[in-house]
Residue frames relative to the residue before (quaternion, step in Angstrom):
aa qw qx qy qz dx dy dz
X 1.0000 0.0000 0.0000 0.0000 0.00 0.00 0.00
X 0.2915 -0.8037 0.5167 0.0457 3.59 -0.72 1.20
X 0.4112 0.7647 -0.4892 0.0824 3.80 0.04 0.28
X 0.5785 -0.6368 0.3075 0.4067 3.63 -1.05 0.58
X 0.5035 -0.6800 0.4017 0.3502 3.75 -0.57 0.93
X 0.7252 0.3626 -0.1208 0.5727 4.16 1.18 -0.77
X 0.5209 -0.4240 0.6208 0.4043 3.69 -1.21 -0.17
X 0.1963 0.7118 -0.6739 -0.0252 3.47 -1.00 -0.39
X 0.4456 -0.7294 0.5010 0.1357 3.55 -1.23 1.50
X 0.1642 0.7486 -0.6217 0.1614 3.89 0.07 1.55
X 0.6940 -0.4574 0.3507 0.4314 3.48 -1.24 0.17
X 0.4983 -0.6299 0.5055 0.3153 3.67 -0.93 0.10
X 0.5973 -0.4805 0.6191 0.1705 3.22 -1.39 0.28
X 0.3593 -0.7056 0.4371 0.4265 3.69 -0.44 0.15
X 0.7483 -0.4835 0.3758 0.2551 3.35 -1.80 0.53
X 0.6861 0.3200 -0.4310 0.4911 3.82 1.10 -0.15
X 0.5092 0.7009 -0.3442 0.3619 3.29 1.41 -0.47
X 0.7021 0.4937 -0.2414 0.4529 3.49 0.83 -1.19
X 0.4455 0.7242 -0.2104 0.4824 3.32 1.59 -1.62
X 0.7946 0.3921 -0.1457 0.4402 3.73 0.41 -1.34
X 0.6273 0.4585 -0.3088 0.5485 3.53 1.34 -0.63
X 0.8069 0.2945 -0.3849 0.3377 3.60 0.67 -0.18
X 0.4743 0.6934 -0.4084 0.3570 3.18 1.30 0.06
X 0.4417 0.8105 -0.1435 0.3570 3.44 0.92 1.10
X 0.7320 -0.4162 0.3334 0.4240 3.36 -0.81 -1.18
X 0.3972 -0.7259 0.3726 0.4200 3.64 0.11 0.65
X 0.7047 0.4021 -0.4641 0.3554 3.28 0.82 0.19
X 0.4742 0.5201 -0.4138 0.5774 3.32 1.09 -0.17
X 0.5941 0.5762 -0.3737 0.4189 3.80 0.41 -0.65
X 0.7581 0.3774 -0.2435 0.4729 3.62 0.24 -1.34
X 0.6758 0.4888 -0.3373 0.4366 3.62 0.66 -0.58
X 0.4531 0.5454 -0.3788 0.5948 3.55 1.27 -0.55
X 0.7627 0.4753 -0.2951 0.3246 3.72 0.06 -1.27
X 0.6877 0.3872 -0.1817 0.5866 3.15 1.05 -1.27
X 0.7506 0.3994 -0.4107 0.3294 4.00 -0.31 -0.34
X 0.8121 0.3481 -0.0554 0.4651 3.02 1.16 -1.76
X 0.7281 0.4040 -0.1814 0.5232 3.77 0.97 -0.46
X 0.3787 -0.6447 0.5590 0.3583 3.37 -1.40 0.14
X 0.1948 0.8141 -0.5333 0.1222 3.75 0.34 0.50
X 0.5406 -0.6194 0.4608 0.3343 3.49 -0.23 1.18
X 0.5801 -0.6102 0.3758 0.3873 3.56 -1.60 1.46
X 0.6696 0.5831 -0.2980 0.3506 3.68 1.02 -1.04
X 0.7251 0.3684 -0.3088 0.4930 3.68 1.04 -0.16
X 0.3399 0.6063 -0.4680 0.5458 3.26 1.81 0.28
X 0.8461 0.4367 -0.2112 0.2209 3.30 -0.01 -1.50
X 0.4440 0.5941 -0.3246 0.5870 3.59 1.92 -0.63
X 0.6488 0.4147 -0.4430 0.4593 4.13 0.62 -0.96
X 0.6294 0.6999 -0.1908 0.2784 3.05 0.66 -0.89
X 0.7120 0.3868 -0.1489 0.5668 3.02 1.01 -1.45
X 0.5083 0.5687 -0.4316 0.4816 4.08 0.89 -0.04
X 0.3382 0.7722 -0.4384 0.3116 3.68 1.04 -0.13
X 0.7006 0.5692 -0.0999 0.4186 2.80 1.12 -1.96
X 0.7525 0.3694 -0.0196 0.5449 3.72 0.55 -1.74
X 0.8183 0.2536 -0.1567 0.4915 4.18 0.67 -0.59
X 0.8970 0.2248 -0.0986 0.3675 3.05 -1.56 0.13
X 0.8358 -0.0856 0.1345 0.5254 3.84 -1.37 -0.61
X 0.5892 0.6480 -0.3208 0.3607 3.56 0.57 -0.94
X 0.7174 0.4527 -0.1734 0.5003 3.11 0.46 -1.68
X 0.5812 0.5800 -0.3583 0.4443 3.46 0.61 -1.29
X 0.7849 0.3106 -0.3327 0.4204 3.63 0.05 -0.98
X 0.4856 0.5892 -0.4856 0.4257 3.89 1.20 -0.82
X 0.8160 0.4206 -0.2126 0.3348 3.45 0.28 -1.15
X 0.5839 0.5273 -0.3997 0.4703 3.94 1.27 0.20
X 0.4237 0.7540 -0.4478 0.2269 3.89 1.40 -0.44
X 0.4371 -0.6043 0.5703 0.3444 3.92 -0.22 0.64
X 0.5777 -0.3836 0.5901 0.4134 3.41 -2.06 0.84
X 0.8014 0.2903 -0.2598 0.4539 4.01 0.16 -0.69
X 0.5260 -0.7786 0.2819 0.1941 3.55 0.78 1.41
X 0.5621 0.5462 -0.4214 0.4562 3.22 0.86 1.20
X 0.3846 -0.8092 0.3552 0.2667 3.47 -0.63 0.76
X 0.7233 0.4437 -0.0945 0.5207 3.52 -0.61 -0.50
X 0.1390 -0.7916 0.4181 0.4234 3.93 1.42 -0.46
X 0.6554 0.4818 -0.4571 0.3596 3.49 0.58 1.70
X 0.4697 -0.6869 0.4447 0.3313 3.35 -0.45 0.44
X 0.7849 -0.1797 0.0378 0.5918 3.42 1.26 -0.24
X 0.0184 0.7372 -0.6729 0.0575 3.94 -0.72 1.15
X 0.6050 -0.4759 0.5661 0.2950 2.96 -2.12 -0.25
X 0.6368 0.5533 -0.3555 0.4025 3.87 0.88 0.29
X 0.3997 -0.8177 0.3041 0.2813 3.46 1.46 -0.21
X 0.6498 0.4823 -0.3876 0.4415 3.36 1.34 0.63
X 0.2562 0.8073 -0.4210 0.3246 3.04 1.52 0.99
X 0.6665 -0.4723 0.3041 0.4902 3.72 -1.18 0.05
X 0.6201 0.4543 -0.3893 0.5074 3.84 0.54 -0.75
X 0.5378 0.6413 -0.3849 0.3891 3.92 1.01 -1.04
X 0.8709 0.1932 -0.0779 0.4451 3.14 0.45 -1.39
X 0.4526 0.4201 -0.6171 0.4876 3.60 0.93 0.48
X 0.3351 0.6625 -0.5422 0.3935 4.18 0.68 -0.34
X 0.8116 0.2953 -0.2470 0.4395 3.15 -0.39 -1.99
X 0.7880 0.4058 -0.2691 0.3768 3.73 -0.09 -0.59
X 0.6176 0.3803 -0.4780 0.4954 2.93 1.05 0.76
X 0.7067 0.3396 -0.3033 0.5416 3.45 1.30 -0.03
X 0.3986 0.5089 -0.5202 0.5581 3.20 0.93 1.04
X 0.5648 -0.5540 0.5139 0.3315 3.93 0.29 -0.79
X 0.3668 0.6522 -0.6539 0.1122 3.72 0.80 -0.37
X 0.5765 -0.5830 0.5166 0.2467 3.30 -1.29 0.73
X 0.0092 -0.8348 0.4843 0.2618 3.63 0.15 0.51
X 0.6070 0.4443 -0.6274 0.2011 3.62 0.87 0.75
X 0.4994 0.7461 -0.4028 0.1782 3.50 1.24 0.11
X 0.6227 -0.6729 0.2192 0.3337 3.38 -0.96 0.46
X 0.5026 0.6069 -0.3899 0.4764 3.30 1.28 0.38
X 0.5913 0.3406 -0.3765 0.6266 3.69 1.45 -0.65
X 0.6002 0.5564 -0.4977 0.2873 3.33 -0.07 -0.26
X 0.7150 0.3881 -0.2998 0.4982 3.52 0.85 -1.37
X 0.7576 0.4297 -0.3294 0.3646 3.23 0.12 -0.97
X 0.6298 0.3971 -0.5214 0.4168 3.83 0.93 -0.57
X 0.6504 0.5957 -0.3813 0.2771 3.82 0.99 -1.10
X 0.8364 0.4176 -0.2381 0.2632 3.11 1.25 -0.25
X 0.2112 0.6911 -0.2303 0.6517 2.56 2.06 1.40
X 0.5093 0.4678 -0.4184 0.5888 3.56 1.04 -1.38
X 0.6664 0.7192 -0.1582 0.1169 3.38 0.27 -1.96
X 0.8482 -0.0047 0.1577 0.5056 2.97 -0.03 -1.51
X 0.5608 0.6326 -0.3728 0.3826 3.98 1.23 0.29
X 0.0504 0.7904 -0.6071 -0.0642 3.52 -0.73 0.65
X 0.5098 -0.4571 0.5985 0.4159 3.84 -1.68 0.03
X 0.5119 0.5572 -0.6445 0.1098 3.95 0.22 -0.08
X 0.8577 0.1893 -0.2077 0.4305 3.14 -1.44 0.73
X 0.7088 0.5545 -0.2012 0.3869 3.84 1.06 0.42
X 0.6010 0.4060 -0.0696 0.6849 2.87 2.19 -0.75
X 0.6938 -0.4450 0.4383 0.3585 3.67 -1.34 -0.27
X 0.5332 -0.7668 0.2498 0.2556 3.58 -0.02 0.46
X 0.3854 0.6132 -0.4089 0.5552 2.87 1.73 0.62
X 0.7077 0.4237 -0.1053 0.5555 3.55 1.31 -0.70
X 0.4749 0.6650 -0.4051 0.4101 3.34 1.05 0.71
X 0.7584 0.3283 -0.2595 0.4997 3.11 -0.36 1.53
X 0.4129 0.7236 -0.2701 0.4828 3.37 1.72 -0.49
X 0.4955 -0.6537 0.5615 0.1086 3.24 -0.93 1.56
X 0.6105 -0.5491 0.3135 0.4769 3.90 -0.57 1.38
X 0.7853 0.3237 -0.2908 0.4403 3.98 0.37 -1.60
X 0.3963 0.7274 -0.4544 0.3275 3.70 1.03 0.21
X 0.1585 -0.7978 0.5289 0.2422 3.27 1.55 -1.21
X 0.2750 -0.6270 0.6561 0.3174 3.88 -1.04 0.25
X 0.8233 -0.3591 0.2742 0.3435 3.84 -1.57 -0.54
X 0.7425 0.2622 -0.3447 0.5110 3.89 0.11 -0.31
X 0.6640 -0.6722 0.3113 0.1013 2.98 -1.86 1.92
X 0.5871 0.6677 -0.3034 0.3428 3.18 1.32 -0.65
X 0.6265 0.4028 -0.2233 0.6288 3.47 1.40 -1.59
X 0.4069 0.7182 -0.4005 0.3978 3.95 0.61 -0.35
X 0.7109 0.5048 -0.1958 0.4487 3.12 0.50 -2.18
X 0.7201 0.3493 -0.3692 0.4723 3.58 0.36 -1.75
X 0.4521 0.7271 -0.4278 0.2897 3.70 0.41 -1.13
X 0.8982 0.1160 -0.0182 0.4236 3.15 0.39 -1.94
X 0.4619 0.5645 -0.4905 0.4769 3.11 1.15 0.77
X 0.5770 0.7002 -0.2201 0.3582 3.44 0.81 -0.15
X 0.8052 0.2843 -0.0255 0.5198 2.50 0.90 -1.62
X 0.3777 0.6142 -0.4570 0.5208 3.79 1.54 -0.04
X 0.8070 0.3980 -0.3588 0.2481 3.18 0.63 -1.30
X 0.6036 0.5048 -0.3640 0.4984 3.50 1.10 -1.19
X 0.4654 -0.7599 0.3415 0.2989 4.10 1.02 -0.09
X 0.0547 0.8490 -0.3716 0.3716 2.97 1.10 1.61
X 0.3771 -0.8069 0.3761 0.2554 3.83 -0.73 0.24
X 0.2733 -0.9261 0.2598 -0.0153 2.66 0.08 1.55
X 0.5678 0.7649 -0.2656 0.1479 2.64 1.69 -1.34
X 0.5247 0.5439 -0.4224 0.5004 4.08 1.06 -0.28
X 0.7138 0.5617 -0.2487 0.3363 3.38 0.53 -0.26
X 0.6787 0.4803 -0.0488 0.5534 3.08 1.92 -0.98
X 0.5754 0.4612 -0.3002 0.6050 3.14 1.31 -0.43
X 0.6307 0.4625 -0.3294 0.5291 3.53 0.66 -0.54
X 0.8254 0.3070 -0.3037 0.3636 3.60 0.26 -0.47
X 0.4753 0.5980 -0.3978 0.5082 3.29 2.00 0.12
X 0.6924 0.4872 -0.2827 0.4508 3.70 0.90 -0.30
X 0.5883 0.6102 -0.1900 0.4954 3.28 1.77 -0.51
X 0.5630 0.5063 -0.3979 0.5181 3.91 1.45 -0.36
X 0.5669 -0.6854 0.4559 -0.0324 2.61 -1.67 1.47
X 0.3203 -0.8825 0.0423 0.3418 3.51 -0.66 -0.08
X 0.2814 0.5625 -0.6011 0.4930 3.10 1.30 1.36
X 0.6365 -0.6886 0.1846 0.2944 3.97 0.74 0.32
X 0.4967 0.6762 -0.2666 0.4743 2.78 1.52 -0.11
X 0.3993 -0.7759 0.4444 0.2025 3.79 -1.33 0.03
X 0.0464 0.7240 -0.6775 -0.1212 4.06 -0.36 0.23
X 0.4889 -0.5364 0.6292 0.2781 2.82 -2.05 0.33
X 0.6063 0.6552 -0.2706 0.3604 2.98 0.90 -0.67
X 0.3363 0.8285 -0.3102 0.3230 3.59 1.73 -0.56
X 0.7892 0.3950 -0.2065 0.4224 3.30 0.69 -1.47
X 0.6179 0.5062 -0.2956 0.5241 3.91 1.32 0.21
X 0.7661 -0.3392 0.2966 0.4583 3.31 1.56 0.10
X 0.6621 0.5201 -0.4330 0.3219 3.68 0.52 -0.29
X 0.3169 -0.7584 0.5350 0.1955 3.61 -0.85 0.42
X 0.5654 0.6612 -0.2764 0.4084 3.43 1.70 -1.09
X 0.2760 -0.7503 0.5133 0.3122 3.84 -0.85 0.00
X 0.3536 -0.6314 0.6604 0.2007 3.68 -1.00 0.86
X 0.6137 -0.5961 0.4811 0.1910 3.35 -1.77 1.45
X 0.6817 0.4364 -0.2983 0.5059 3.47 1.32 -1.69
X 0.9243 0.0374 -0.3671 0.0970 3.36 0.07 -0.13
X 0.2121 0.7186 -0.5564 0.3593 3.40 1.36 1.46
X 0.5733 0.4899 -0.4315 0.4951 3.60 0.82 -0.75
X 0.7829 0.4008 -0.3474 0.3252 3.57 0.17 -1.13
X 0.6561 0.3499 -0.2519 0.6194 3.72 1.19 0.00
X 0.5307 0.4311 -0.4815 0.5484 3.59 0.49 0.42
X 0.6763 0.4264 -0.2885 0.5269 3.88 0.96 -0.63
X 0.5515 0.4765 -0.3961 0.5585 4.07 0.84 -0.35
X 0.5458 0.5549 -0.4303 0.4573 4.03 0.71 -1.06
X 0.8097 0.4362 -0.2348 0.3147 3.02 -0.07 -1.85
X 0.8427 0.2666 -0.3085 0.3515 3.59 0.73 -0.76
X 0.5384 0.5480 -0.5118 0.3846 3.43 1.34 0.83
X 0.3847 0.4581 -0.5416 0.5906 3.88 1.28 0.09
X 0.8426 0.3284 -0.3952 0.1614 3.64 -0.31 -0.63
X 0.4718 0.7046 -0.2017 0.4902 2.99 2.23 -0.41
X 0.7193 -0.0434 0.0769 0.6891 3.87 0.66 -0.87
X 0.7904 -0.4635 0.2636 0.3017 3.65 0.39 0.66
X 0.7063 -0.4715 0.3737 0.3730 3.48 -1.35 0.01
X 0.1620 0.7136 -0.6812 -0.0215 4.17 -0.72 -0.11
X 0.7586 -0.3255 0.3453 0.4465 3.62 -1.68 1.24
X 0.8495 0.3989 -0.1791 0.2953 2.70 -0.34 -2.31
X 0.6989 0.5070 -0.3787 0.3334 3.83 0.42 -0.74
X 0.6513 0.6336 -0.2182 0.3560 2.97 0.96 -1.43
X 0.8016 0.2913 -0.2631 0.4509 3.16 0.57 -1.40
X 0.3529 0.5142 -0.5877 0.5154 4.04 0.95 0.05
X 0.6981 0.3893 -0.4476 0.4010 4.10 -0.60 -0.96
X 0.5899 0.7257 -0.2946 0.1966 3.08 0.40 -0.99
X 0.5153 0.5498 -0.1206 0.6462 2.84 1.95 -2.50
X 0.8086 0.2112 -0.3715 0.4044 3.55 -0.12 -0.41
X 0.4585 0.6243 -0.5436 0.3232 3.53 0.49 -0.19
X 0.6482 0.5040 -0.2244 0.5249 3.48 0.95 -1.94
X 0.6612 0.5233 -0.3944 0.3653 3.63 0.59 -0.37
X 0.8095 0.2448 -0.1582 0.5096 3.72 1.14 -0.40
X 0.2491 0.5563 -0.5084 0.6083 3.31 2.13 1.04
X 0.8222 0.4254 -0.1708 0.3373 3.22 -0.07 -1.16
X 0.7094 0.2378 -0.1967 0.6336 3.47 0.79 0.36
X 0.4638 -0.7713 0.2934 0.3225 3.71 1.45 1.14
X 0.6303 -0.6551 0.1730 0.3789 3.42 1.03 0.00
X 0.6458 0.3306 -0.2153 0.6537 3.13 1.82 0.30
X 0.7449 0.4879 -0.2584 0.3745 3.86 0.92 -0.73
X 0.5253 -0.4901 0.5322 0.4478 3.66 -1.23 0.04
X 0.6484 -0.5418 0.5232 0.1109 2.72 -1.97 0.66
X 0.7562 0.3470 -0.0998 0.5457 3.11 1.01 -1.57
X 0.8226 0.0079 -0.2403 0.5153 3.71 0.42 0.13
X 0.8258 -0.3367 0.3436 0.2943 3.87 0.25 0.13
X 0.5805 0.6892 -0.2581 0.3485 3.27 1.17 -1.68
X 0.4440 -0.5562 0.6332 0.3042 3.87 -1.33 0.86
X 0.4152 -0.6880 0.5416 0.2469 3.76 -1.02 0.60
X 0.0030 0.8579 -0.3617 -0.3650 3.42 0.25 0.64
X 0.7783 0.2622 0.0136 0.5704 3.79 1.28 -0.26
X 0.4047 -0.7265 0.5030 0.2353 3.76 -0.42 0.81
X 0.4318 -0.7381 0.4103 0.3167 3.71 -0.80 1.14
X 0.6563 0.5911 -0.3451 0.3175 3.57 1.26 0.10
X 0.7154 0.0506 0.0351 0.6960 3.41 0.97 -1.13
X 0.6162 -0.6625 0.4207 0.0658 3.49 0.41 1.32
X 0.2697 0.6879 -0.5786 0.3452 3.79 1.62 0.79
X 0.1872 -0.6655 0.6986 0.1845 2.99 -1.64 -0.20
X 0.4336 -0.8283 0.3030 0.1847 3.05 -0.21 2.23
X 0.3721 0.8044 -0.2660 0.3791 3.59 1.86 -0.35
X 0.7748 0.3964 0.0385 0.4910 3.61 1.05 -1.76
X 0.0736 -0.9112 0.3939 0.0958 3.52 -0.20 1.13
X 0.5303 -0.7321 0.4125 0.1127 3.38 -1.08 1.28
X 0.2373 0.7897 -0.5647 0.0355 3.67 -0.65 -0.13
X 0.3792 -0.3413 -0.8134 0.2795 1.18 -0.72 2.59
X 0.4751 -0.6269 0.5153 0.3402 3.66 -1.45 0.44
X 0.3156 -0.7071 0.6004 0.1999 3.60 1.19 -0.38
X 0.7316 -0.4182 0.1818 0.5067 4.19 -0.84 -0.92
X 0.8501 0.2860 -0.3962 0.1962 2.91 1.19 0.17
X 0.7714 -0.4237 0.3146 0.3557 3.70 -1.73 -0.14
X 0.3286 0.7226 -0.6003 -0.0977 2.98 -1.11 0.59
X 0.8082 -0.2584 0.0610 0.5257 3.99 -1.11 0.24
X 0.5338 0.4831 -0.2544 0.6458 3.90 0.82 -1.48
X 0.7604 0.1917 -0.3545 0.5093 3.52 -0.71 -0.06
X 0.6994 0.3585 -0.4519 0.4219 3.66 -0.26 0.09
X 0.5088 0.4572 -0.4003 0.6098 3.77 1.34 -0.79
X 0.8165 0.2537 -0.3657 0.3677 3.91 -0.32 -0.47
X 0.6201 0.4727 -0.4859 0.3948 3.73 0.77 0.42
X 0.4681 0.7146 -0.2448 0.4586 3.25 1.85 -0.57
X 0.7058 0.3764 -0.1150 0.5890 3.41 1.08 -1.54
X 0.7893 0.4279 -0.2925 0.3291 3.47 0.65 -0.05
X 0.6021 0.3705 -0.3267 0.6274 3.26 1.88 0.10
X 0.6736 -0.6507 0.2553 0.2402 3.52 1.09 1.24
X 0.1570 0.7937 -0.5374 0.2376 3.41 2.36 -0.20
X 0.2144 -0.6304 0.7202 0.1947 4.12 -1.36 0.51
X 0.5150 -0.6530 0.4721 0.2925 3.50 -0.93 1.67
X 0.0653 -0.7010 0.7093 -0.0365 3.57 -1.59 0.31
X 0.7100 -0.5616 0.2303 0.3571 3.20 -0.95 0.93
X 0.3961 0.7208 -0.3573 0.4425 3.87 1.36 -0.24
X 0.6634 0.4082 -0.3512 0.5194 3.70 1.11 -1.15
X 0.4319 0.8329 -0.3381 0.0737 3.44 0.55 -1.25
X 0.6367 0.1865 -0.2223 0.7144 3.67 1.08 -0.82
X 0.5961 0.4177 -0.5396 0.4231 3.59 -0.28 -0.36
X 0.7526 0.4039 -0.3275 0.4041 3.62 0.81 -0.51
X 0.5787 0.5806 -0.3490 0.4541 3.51 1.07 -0.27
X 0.6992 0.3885 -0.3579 0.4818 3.93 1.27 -0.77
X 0.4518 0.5327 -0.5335 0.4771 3.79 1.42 0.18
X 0.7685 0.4330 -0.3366 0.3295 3.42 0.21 -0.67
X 0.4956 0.5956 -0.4148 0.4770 3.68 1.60 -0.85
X 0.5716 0.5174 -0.3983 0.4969 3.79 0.39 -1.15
X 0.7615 0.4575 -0.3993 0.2266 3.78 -0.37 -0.08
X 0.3983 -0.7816 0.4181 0.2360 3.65 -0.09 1.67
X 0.7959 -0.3599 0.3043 0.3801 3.55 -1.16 0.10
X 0.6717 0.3596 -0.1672 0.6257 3.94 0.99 -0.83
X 0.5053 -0.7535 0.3122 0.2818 3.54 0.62 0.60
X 0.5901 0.6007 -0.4961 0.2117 3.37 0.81 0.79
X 0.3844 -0.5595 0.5818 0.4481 3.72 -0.97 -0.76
X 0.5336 -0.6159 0.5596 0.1510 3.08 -1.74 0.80
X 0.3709 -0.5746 0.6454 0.3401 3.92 -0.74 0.28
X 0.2586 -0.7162 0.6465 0.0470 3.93 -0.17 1.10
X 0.8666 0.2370 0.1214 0.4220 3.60 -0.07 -1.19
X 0.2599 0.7373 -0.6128 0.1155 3.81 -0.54 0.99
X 0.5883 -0.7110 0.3634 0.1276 3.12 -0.27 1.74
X 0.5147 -0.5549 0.5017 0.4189 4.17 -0.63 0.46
X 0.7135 0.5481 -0.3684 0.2338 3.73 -1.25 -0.02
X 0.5517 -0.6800 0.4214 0.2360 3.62 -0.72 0.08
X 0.5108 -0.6323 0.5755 0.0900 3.35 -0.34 2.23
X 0.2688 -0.7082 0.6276 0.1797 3.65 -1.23 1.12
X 0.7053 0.2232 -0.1124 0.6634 3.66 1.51 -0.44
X 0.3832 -0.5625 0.6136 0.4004 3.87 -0.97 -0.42
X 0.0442 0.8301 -0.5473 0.0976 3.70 -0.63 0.34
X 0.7317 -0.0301 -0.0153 0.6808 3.95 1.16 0.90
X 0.5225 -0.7145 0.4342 0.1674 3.60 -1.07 1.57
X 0.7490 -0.4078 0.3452 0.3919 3.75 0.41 1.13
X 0.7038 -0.4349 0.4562 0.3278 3.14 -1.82 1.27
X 0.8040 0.1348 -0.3460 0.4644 3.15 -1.46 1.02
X 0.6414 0.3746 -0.4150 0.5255 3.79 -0.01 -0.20
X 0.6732 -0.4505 0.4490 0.3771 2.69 -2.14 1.12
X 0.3518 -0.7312 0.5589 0.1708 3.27 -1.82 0.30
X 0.1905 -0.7849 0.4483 0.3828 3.95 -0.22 -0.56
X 0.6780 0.4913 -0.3782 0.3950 2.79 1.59 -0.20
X 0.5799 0.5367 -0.3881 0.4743 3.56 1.12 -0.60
X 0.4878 0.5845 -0.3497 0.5460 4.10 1.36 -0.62
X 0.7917 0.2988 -0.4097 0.3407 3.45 -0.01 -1.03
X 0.6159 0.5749 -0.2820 0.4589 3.75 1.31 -1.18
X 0.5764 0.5371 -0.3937 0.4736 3.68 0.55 -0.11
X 0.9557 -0.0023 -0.1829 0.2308 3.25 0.71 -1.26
X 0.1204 0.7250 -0.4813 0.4778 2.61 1.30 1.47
X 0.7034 0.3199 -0.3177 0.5495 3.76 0.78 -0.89
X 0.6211 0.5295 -0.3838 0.4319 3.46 0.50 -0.50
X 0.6121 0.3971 -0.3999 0.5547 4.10 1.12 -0.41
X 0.5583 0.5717 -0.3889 0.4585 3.90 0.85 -0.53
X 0.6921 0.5290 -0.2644 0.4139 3.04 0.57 -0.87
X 0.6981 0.5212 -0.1659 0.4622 3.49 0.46 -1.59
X 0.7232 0.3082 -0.3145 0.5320 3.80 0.82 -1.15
X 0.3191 0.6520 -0.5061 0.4658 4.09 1.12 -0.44
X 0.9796 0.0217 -0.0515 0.1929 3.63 0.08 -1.44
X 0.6146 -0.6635 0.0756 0.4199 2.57 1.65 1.00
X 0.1490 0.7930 -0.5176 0.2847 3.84 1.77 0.82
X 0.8792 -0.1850 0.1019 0.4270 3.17 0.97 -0.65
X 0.5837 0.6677 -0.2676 0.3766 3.54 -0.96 0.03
């Protein structure tokens, strides 16, 4: 879940826009309230809390197996798997001190393992234990930072795992030396929410950092070595250009702007086109389009199919676009 840590005074969005974003899901709702509106913290926190009892939220609370896993897997390639759906509910907002996250995440801590789901080095591994490649790691330990889990085997492991242009690959352990976008984002997002989870440490920080500079420096979409827009990752054949929701592992421009805007990063002329094709992408009624819906089987529906406007790709846009703008002083 991505939201801005302060208020901050940017222009609005228009009134049917906003209007449309709350006509919705309380989780889409509260995040609308809190990023984009002034809506007092206490009518934030009631949207907020419905997460739990209404809509998408509930839905997933209520598919968790008697043997606290979801999807009966601890982790698959269809995305309605336990890591899948501790994902969405964390980008939804469940409150993880409420008593629905609690039970349902504790009963995960509990009774989940990686046997038979992970590499066999990772057999036997408690869920927040995580098994061995950095990418599933990342979501892992972003997750579980958030719902406030121990993470800390997981982090150390991916702090020993960063490369040295700074960045991370799964692909490392077969020989690569290069870093991979999908899975620096997905471990740049586990960092960030264990500093925000139990705080800041040297060692963590300054690793994010290396990877932050690692997808500054290459504007967030372009090679390093010659300039060139990327048009498509050599793994899962995205196109870092087109935005997903959910992104699942992999990267694309919007998701690097909202990990960017959420670790409070001040913009710098590096965002600058990556910001300008967020803003191109916006149709005539101010919304964004879901661009990109990934193969595999949705444990809930959550946004009306590829090509139609989204709210979620609408709200994440402009949100980075207000980060941006107050970053450089346009306004505010």
């Amino acid at each position: 879940m991505i939201t801005n840590p302060t208020k901050r005074q940017v222009p609005q969005p228009g009134r049917q826009v906003i209007e449309w974003l709350l006509d919705s899901d309380p989780a889409i709702r509260w995040q609308v309230m809190h990023d984009l509106t002034d809506a007092p913290d206490e009518k934030v926190a009631s949207e907020r809390a419905r997460i739990a009892t209404e809509g998408w939220g509930a839905q997933l609370l209520a598919l968790q197996g008697t043997d606290g896993r979801w999807g009966g897997a601890t982790w698959n390639r269809g995305w309605d798997s336990t890591m899948h759906v501790l994902m969405l509910l964390r980008d939804l907002g469940l409150d993880p001190a409420s008593n629905a996250a609690r039970g349902a995440v504790g009963r995960v801590r509990d009774d989940v393992i990686w046997e038979g789901y992970g590499p066999p080095g990772s057999d036997g591994n408690p869920f927040f234990a995580g098994e061995v490649e950095p990418c599933i790691n990342g979501q892992v330990g972003a997750v579980g930072a958030y719902f406030g889990q121990d993470v800390r085997s997981i982090v150390n492991r991916l702090l020993s795992e960063q490369l040295a242009d700074g960045g991370w690959n799964c692909e490392a352990e077969n020989g690569s030396t290069r870093a991979s976008f999908n899975t620096t984002i997905c471990v740049l997002e586990a960092l960030l929410e264990h500093e925000l989870s139990v705080g800041r440490s040297p060692t963590v920080t300054a690793a994010r950092l290396r990877g932050q500079e690692y997808l500054l420096d290459r504007r967030l979409f372009r090679r390093k070595s010659t300039g060139e827009v990327i048009e498509r990752d050599r793994k899962g054949n995205a196109a870092f250009t087109c935005f997903a929701f959910p992104t699942w592992w992999h990267y694309d421009v919007l998701r690097g702007l909202e990990y960017l805007r959420r670790a409070d990063v001040t913009p710098d002329e590096r965002v600058a086109e990556a910001i300008d094709l967020v803003a191109s992408k916006r149709d005539s009624d101010g919304r964004w389009p879901l661009e990109v819906r990934y193969p595999g089987m949705m444990p809930v529906e959550i946004d009306e199919g590829e090509g139609r406007p989204s709210r979620w790709n609408t709200l994440r846009a402009l949100r980075v676009l207000d980060w941006y703008a107050v970053g450089k002083g346009v306004c505010g």
